[in-house]
C-alpha positions in Angstrom: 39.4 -34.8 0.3 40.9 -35.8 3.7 44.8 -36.9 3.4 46.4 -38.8 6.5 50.0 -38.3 7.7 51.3 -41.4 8.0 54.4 -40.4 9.8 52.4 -38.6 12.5 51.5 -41.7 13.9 48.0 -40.2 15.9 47.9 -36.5 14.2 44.5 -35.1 12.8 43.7 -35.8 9.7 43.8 -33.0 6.7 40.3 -31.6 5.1 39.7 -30.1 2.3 36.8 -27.7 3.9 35.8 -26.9 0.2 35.0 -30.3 -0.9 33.4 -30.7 2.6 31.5 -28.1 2.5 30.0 -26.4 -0.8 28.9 -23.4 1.0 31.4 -22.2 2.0 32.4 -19.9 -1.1 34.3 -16.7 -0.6 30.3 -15.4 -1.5 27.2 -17.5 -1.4 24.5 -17.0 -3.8 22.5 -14.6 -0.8 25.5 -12.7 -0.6 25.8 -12.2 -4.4 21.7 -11.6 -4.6 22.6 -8.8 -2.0 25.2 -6.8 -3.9 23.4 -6.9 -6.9 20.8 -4.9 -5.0 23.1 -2.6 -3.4 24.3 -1.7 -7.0 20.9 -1.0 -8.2 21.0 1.2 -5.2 24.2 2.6 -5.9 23.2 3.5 -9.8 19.7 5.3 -8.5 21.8 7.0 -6.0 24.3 8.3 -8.7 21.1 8.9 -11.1 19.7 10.7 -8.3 22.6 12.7 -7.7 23.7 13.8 -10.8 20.6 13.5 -12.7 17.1 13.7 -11.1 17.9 15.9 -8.3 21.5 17.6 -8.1 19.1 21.2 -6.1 17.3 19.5 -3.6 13.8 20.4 -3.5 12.8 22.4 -0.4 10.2 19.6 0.2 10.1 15.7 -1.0 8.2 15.4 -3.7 5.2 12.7 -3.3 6.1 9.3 -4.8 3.4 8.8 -6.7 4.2 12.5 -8.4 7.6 11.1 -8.2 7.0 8.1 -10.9 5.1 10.4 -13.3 7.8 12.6 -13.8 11.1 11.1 -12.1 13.0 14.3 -13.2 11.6 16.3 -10.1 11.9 13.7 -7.5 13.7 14.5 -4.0 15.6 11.9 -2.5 17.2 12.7 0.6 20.2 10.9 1.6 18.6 9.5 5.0 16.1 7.6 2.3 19.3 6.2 0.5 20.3 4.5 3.7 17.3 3.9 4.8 16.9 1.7 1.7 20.1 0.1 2.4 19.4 -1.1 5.9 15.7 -2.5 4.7 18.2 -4.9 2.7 20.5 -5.3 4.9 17.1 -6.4 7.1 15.5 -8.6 4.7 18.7 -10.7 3.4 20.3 -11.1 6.5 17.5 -11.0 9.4 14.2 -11.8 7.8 15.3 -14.8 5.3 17.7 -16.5 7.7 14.4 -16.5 9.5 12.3 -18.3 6.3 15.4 -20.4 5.8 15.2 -22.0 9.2 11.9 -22.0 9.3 11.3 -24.6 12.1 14.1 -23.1 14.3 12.3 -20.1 14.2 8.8 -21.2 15.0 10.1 -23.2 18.1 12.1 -19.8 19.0 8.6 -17.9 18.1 6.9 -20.5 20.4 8.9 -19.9 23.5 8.4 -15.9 23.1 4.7 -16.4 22.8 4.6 -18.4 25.9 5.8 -14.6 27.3 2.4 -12.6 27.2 4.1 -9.2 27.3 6.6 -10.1 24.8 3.8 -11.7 22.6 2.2 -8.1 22.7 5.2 -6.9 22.3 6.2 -8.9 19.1 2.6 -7.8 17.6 3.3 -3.7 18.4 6.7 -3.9 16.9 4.9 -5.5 13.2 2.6 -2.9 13.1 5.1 -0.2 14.3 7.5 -2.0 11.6 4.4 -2.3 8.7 2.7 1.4 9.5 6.2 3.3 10.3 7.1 2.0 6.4 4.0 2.1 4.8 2.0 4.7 7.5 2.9 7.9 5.2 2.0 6.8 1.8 -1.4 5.4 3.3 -3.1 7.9 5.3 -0.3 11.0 3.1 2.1 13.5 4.4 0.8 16.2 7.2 -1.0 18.8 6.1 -1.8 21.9 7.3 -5.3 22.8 7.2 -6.5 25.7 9.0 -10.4 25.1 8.9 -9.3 21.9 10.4 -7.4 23.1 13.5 -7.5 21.3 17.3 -10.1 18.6 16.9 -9.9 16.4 19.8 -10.4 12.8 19.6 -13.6 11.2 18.3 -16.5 11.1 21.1 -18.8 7.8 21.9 -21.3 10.1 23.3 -21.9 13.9 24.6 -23.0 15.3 27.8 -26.6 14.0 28.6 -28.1 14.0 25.4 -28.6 11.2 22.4 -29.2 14.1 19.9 -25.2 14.7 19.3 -24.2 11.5 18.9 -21.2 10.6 16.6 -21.1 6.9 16.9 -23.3 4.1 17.0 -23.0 3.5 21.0 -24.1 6.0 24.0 -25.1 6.2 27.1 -27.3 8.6 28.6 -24.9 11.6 30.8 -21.8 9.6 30.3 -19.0 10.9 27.7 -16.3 9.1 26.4 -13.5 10.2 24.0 -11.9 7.3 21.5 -8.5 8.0 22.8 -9.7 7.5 26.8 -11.6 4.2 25.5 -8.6 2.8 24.1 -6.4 3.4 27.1 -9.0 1.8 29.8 -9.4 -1.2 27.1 -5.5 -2.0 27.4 -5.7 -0.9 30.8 -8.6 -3.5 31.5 -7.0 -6.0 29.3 -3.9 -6.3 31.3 -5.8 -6.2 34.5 -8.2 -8.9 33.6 -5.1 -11.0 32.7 -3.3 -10.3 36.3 -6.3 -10.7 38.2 -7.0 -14.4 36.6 -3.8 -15.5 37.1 -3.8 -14.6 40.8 -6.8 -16.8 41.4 -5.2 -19.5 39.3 -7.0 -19.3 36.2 -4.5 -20.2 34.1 -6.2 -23.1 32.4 -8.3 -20.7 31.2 -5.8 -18.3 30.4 -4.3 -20.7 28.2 -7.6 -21.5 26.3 -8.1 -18.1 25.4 -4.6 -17.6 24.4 -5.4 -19.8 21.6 -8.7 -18.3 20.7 -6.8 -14.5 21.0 -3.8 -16.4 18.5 -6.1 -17.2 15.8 -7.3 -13.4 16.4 -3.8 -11.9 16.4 -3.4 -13.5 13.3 -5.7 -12.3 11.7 -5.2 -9.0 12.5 -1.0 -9.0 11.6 -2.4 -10.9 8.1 -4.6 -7.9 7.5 -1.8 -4.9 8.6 0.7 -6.4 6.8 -1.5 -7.2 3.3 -3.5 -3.8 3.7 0.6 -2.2 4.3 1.7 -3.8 1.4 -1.6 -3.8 -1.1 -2.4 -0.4 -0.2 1.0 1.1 -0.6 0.7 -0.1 -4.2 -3.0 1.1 -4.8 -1.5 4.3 -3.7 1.5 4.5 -5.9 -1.0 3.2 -9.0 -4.4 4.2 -8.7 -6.2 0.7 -9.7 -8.5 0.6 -6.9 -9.4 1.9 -3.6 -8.6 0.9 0.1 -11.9 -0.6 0.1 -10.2 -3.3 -2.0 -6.6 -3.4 0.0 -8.7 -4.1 2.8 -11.0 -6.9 1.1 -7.4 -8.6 0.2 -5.9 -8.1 3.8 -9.1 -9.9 5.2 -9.2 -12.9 3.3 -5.2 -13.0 3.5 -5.2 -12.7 7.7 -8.6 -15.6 8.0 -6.7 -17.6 5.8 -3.1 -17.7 7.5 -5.3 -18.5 10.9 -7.5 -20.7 9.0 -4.0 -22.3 7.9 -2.4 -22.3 11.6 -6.0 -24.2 12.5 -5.2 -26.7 10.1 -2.0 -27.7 11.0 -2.3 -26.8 14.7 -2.9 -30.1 17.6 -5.0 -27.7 19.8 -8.6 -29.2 19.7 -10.8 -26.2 20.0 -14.2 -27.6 21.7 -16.0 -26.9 25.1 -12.9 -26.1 27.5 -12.6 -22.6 25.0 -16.0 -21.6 24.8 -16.1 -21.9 28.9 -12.5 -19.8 28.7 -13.5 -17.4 26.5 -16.9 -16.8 28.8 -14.9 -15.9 31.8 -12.5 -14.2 30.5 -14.7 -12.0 28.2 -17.1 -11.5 31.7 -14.2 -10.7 33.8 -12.6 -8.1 31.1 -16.2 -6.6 31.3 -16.5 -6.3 35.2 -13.2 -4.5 35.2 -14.0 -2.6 32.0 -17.1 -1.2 33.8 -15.5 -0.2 36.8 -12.9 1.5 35.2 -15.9 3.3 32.9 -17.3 4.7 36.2 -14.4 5.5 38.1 -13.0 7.4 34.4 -16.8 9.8 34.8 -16.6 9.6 38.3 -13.4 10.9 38.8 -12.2 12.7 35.7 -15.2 13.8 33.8 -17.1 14.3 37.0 -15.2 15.6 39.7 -11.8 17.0 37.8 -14.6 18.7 35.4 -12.6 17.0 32.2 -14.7 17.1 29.1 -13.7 15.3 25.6 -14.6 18.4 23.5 -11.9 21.3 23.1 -12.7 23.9 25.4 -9.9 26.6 25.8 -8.4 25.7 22.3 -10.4 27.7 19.7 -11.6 24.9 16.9 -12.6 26.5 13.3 -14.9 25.0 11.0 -17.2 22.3 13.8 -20.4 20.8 11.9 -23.1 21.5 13.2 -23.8 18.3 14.8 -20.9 18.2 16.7 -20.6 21.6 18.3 -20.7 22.4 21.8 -20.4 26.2 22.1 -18.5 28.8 20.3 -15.4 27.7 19.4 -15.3 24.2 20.6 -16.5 21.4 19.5 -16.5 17.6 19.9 -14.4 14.7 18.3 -16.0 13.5 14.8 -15.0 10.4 12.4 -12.8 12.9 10.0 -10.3 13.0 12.7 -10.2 9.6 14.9 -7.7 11.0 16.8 -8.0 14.3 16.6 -5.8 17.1 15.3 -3.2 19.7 16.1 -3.6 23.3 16.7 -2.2 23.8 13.2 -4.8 21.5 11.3 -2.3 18.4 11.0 -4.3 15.2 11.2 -3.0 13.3 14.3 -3.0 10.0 12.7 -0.7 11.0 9.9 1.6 13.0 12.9 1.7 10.1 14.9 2.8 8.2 11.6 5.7 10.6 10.1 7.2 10.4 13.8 7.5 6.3 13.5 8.9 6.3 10.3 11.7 8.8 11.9 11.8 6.0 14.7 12.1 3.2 12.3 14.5 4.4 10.3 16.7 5.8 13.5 16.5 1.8 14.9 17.4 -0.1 11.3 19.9 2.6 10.0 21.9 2.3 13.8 21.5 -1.2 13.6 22.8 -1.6 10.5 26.0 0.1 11.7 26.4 -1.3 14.9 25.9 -4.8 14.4 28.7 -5.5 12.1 30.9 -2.8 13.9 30.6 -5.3 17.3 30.6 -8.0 15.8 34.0 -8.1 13.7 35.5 -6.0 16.4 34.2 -8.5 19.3 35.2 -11.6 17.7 38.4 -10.5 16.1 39.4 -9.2 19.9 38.1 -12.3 22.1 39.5 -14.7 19.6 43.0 -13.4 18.7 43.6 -12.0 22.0 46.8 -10.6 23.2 47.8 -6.8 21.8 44.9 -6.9 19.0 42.4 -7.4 22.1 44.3 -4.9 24.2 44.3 -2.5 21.3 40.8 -2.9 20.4 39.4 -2.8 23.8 41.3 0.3 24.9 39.8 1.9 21.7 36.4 0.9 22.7 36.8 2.6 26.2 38.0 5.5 24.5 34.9 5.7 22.4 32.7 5.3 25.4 34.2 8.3 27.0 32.8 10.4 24.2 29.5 10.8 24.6 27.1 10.6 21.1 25.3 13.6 21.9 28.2 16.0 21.9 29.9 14.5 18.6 26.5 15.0 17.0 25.9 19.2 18.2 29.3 19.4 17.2 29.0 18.0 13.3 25.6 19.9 13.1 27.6 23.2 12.5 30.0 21.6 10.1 27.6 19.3 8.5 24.1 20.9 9.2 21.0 19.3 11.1 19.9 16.5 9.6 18.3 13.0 10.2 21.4 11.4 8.3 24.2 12.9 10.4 22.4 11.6 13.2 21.7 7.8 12.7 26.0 8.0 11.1 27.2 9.3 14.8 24.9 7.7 16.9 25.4 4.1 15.0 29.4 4.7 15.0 29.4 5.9 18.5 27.0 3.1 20.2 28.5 -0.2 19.3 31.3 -0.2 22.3 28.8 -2.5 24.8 27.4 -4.7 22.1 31.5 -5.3 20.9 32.1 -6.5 24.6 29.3 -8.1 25.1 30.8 -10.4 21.8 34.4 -10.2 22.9 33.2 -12.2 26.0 31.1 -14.6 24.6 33.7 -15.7 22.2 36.2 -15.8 25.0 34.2 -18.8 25.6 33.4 -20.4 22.5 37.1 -20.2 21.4 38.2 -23.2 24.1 35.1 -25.5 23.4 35.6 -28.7 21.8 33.9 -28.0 18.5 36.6 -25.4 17.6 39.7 -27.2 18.6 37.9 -30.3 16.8 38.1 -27.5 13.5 41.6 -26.7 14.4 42.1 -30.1 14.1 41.5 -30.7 11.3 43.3 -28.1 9.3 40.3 -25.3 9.2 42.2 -21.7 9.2 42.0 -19.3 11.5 39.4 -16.8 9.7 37.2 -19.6 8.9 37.3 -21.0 12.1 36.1 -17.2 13.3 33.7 -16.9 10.9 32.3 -20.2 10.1 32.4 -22.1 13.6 32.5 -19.0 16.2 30.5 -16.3 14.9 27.6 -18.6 14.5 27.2 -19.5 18.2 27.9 -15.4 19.4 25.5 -13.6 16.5 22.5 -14.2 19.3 24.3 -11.9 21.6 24.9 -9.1 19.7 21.2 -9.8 18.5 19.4 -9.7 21.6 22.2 -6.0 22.6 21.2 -4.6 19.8 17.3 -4.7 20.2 17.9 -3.6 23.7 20.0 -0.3 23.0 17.4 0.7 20.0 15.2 2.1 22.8 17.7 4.4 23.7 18.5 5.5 20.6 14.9 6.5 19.6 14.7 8.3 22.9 17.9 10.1 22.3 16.6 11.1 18.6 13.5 12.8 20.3 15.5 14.4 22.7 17.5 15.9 20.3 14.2 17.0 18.5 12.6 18.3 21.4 16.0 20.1 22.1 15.0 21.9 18.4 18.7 20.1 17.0 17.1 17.9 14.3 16.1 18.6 10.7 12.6 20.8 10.7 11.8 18.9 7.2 10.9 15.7 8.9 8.5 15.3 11.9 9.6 13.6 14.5 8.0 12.4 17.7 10.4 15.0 19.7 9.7 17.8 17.5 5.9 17.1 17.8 5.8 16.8 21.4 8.0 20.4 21.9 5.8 21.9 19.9 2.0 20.9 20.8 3.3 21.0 24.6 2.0 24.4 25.2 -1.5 23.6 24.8 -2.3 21.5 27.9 -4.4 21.1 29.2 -7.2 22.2 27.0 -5.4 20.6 23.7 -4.1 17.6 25.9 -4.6 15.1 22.7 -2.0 16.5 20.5 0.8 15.9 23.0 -0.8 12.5 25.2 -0.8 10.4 22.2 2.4 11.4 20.8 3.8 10.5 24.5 1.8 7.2 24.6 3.0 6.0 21.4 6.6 6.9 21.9 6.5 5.2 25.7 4.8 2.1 23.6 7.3 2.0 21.5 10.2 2.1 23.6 8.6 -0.1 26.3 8.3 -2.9 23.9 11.7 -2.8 22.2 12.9 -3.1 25.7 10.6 -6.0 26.9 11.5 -7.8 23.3 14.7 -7.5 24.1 14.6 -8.7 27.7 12.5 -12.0 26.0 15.1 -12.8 23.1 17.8 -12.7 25.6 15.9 -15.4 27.8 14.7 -17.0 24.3 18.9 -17.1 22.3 20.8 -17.4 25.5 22.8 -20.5 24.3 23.5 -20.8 28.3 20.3 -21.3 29.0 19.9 -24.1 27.0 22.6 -26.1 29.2 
């Protein structure tokens, strides 16, 4: 309760901040959900340790293997943390984000009024669903000789309907799937500049409604097909035929949902946006098809089948010549001179990704932040201290650290994400330390002062609030570097040869350009995707949390 001093004439009143507010126990009942999950961890870790697994198996064991007989499992201690980080993710990123529901769709509103960061939101939940769930769905890579450098499914073959391995061709023209999907993003983005140059943007707008009801859709389906068929997979009920019934009606009915409660009227204005939209995509869709067989198939002599990179075991139907052969439905995407499927390459290399971006975060964000705040807001020597430390660390660059603990530690995954996430926190702490420089002199914190609120609490309850958006919006824009530094270090050969990264892929499929230029292109692609959109995300979030930009 609040006491006066009666004495004091005009001093502040006293409050009891625990009677005030109830929530703020020493640990709230998220907190306490947390560590009870981190000790479930900690008892399968010391199960794992000195039960299941005290010789490490020269190769992980499959989970679904793993359940049947959890004596032989293989738990590496990069999975351990991994685990730890997904709930460090889902109590402290992803329900904050459920709790404040309608903070977060008027945040989620402002990004989406961003087109690249809109696509950019929707890579990043597939690259977050298919980089957790990727491996168990499509397996592990496997080497299969018979299988070896298939390129990329073909729409059609050279001048002839009789090779056909999909439902659409065109007479002399050849397409590979991987080309087609580049000039469709390629055309997408082009249609999109073009209309807005010749002020389209009502239309624009329209059909960003019709392409939200889509996009929903489509996240519904990854994420239930991620989540469904990651189960199906670990217990053999049904088939993905199924997962993939479930993710359908699950993505139709969230947009069906978001129709419901949505004020858009959909009527005349998007049928007329959709038509000129859809007409212009399809006049620079065209002229991209004919300049791609003008130029490169034509006059560069490029061909989708594998010439130059011997290819065991083509059907019949898809052979063009001894030793080559063109792109069928077995491999979408093609595959590697060694046999390995490039869709389940392409996967393994973004779960290394993912787990290099949550595993750092989870290190640096508290590192920064406690550092940061404790420095801006006490100031004096603990700032000077702190702040010559961080200079210190800057100095030392991650890289070197890292070769240096490989020949005491050994190359691994784990070792990496540890230095890297100690050794990269330095800017985001600054970045804090002047933010709360700030926030320490506004009236809301001498109004907590004031009224008897100590010095940690005032810290944690009243200024870390307001400065958690910087770190936040840091963070996601230093993860790009770190994945890049994680496949330069595997390209460099300095990583752990047990798990296939993006780096290690590219080194080693590098050699076969130009005849095998699949197995290296969409490795590149994805990683440029990938890093591309953690750094437009983060350029939108800062824009989107700025608390500045509010005033």
């Amino acid at each position: 309760m609040a006491t006066s001093d009666v004495d004091g004439g005009a001093r502040f009143e006293q409050v009891d901040w625990n009677t005030v507010d109830p929530s703020g126990r020493a640990v709230g009942l998220r907190s306490r959900l947390f560590l009870l999950c981190v000790g479930v961890v900690l008892a399968a870790l010391a199960y794992d340790y000195f039960v299941a697994a005290p010789d490490p198996l020269f190769e992980n064991v499959g989970l679904e293997e793993g359940l049947q007989d959890p004596f032989t499992w293989d738990v590496r201690g990069i999975d351990w943390l991994f685990v730890l980080s997904l709930l460090v993710f889902g109590f402290y990123v992803l329900y904050p984000l459920y709790e404040h529901a309608d903070r977060t769709r008027q945040y989620l509103d402002e990004l989406t009024n961003n087109r690249a960061a809109t696509f950019a939101l929707a890579y990043l939940t597939c690259f977050f669903f298919f980089g957790l769930f990727g491996t168990i769905l499509v397996g592990r890579p496997s080497v299969d000789v018979l299988r070896s450098s298939k390129p990329p499914v073909s729409f059609a073959t050279p001048g002839s309907f009789d090779l056909v391995v999909a439902t659409v061709a065109v007479p002399t023209a050849r397409i590979d799937l991987f080309t087609l999907l580049v000039l469709v993003s390629v055309g997408a983005l082009l249609t999109w500049s073009l209309l807005a140059k010749v002020d389209r943007d009502r239309e624009l707008d329209a059909f960003g409604d019709i392409a939200g009801v889509f996009g929903r859709v489509g996240l519904g389906f990854v994420a239930t097909f991620s989540l469904v068929g990651t189960v199906f997979a670990v217990f053999p009920v049904a088939d993905y035929g199924v997962a993939a019934g479930i993710g359908t009606i699950v993505g139709v009915g969230w947009a069906v949902l978001w129709l419901s409660r949505s004020d858009v009227p959909f009527g005349v204005e998007h049928v007329r946006a959709a038509a000129v939209v859809l007409t212009a995509f399809a006049g620079v869709f065209l002229v991209g098809f004919v300049v791609v067989q003008t130029v490169v198939y034509d006059f560069f002599q490029f061909d989708p089948v594998g010439s130059g990179v011997v290819s065991t075991s083509c059907p019949d139907y898809a052979s063009a010549g001894p030793g080559q052969c063109y792109g069928t439905w077995d491999y979408p995407l093609g595959s590697t001179r060694y046999g390995l499927g490039m869709i389940p390459v392409i996967f393994s290399g973004m779960r290394v990704s993912l787990q290099v971006a949550l595993i750092s975060s989870m290190l640096i964000v508290p590192l920064a932040t406690m550092v940061g705040t404790v420095a801006g807001y006490v100031g004096g020597v603990v700032d000077d201290v702190l702040m010559s430390y961080v200079d210190v660390q800057q100095t030392v660059p991650a890289i070197i650290v890292y070769m240096i603990a490989i020949h005491v530690f050994g190359r691994s995954l784990f070792v990496l994400v540890v230095v890297f996430g100690l050794l990269s926190w330095g800017g985001a702490a600054r970045l804090v330390r002047s933010e709360v420089l700030q926030r320490r002199e506004e009236d809301f914190v001498t109004a907590a002062r004031s009224a008897g609120a100590g010095h940690w609490r005032v810290m944690f309850r009243h200024v870390l609030p307001n400065v958690s958006n910087t770190v936040l919006t840091s963070v996601t824009r230093q993860i790009p570097q770190l994945i890049l530094a994680e496949t330069a270090i595997a390209f460099l050969d300095l990583n752990d040869i047990m798990l296939m990264s993006w780096g290690e892929t590219i080194a080693s499929l590098l050699k076969f350009l130009p005849d095998g230029w699949w197995m290296s292109t969409e490795v590149v692609v994805v990683l440029a995707v990938t890093v591309l959109s953690f750094s437009v995300l983060g350029d939108a979030l800062r824009d989107v949390l700025d608390p500045r930009g509010d005033s």
